[in-house]
PADREN-734053 format. One line per field, with one value per residue (C-alpha): x, z, y; residue in one letter. Coordinates in pm, whole numbers. Example, Ala and Ser with C-alpha at 12.3 -4.5 7.8 and 13.67 -1.06 7.14 Angstrom:
// residues 2
x [1230 1367]
z [780 714]
y [-450 -106]
residuo [a s]
This chain:
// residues 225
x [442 168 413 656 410 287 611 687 355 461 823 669 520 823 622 806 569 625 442 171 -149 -301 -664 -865 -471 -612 -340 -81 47 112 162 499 635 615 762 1010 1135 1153 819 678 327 83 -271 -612 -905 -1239 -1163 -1014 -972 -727 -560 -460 -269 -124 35 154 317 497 590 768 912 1060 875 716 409 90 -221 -559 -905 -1149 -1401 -1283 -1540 -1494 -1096 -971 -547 -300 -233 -190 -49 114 28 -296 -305 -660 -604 -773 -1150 -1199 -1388 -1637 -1705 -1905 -2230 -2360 -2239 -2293 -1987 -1754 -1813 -1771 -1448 -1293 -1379 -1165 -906 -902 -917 -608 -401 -121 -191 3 -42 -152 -412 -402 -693 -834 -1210 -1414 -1547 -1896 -1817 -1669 -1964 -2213 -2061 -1770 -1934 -2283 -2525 -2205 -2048 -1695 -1551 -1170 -1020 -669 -420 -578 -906 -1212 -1386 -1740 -1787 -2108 -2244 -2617 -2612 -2820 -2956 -2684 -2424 -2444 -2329 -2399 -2093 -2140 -1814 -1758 -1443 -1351 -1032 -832 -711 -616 -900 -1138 -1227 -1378 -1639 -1652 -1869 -1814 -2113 -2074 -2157 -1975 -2085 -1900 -1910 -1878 -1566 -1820 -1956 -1594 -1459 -1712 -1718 -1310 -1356 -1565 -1392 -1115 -862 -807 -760 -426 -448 -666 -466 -620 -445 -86 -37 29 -190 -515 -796 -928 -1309 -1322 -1127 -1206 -1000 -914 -649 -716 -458 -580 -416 -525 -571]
z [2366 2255 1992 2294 2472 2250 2212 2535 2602 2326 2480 2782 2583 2449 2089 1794 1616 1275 983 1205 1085 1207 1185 1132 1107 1029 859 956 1290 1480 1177 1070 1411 1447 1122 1229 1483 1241 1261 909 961 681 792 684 739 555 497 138 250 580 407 149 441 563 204 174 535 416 88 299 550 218 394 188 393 250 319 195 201 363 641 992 979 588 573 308 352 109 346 756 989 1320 1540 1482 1657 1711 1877 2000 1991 1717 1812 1971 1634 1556 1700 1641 1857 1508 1351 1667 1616 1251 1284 1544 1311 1011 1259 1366 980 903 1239 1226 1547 1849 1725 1913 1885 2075 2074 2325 2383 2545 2891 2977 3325 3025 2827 3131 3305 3161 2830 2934 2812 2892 2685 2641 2495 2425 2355 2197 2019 1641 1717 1891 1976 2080 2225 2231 2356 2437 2592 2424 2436 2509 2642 2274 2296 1982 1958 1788 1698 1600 1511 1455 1295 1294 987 1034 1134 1027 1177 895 1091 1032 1166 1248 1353 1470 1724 1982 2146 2486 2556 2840 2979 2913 2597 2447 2592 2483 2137 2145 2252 1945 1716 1848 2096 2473 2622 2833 2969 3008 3138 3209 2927 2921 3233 3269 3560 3617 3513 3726 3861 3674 3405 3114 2804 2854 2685 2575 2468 2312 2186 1883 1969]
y [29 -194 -360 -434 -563 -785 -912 -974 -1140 -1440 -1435 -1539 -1792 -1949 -1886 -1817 -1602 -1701 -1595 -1342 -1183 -870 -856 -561 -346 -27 198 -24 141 -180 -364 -176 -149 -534 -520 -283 -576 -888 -989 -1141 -986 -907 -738 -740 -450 -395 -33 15 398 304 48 281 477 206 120 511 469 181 309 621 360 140 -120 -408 -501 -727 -588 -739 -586 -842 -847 -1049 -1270 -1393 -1381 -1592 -1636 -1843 -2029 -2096 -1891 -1928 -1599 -1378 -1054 -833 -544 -193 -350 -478 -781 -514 -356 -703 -624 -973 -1266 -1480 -1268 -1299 -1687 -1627 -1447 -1684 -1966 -1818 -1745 -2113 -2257 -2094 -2120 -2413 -2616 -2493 -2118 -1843 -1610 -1226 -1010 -724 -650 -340 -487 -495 -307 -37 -37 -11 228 411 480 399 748 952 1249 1301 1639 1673 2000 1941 2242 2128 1945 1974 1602 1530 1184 1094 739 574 216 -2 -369 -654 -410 -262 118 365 589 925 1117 1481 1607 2011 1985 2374 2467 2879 3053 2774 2461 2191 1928 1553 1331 919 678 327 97 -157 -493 -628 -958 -1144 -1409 -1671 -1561 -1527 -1841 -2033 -1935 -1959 -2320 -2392 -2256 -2509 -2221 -2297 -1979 -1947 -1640 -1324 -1002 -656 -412 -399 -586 -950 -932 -1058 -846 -614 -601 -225 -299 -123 -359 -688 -922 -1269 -1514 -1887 -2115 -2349 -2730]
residuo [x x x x x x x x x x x x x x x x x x x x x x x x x x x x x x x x x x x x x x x x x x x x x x x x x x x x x x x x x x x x x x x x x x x x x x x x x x x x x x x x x x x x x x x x x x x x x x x x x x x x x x x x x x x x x x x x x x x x x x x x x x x x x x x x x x x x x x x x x x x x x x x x x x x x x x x x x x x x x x x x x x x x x x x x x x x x x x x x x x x x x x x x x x x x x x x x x x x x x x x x x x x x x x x x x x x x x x x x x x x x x x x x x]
């Protein structure tokens, strides 16, 4: 659904998305299925480990996908690109306001002009009071989660995950620490304008609507100068 979306969303746009890059892919889920629809996408993540599922999903798909192993701030492509897609948060995982900037600045080095970039962020209302000190526990046929969160500093929340994966009788325990940063319209514009992107729209998630006062993920869509 996200894939359609996203497709739609440039269609709207009367953007051809050419040769596309998705940033911080993951294993490759949206990746392939843009793929799947004629899209000429490559994708780049800083986890060696989920990038090597996204090359054996490919490999049982007889799909021939690049993916490269670098961090979003400190991409380095072979050249430009015409779309660049950001998806599920990933611009909240940078912490520091420095590495957004960063990571829009790469973005911008290799865009050709008139290209489009697509990303969706955590809100702050999220962050504040969704996530805020809260705990979250989800009770599903194979796994047991436990979603713990403490607000921080500059709408900074420390997420702390346990999962209780069934296997028979037993249920194995792995654990998952990180943290997330929202930033504000102004914050995000601003450093979008420096790094040379007007933004064109901003739509609460998977709507083409305006965001909403409570919403919790936002879409932003800028377009390089």
């Amino acid at each position: 659904a996200r894939c359609e979306y996203i497709m739609e969303a440039f269609k709207r746009l009367n953007h051809d998305m050419g040769l596309s890059l998705d940033l911080a892919c993951g294993t490759g889920l949206l990746t392939i299925e843009l793929k799947k629809r004629g899209v000429d996408i490559y994708g780049i993540d800083a986890s060696y480990d989920m990038l090597t599922v996204a090359k054996d999903k490919c490999a049982s798909l007889d799909l021939d996908i690049l993916f490269l192993c670098q961090k979003m701030q400190s991409i380095d492509l072979y050249g430009t690109i015409d779309t660049c897609i950001c998806t599920l948060d990933s611009i909240n995982h940078l912490t520091k306001p420095t590495d957004v900037q960063k990571t829009f600045d790469r973005v911008s080095l290799f865009m050709n002009k008139g290209g489009y970039f697509l990303f969706d962020v955590n809100t702050v209302y999220k962050h504040t009071d969704v996530l805020a000190d809260n705990t979250f526990v989800y009770d599903a046929d194979d796994v047991f989660c436990v979603w713990q969160n403490s607000l921080k500093e500059n709408n900074v929340v420390d997420i702390e995950l346990d999962f209780f994966e069934r296997e028979g009788r037993v249920y194995h325990r792995t654990s998952e620490s990180f943290s997330e940063r929202a930033y504000t319209d102004d914050e995000l514009t601003q450093m979008l304008n420096k790094s040379g992107f007007d933004v064109v729209a901003r739509y609460g998630d998977m709507t083409f609507e305006l965001p909403k006062v409570d919403e919790q993920r936002v879409i932003y869509i800028a377009r390089k100068k």
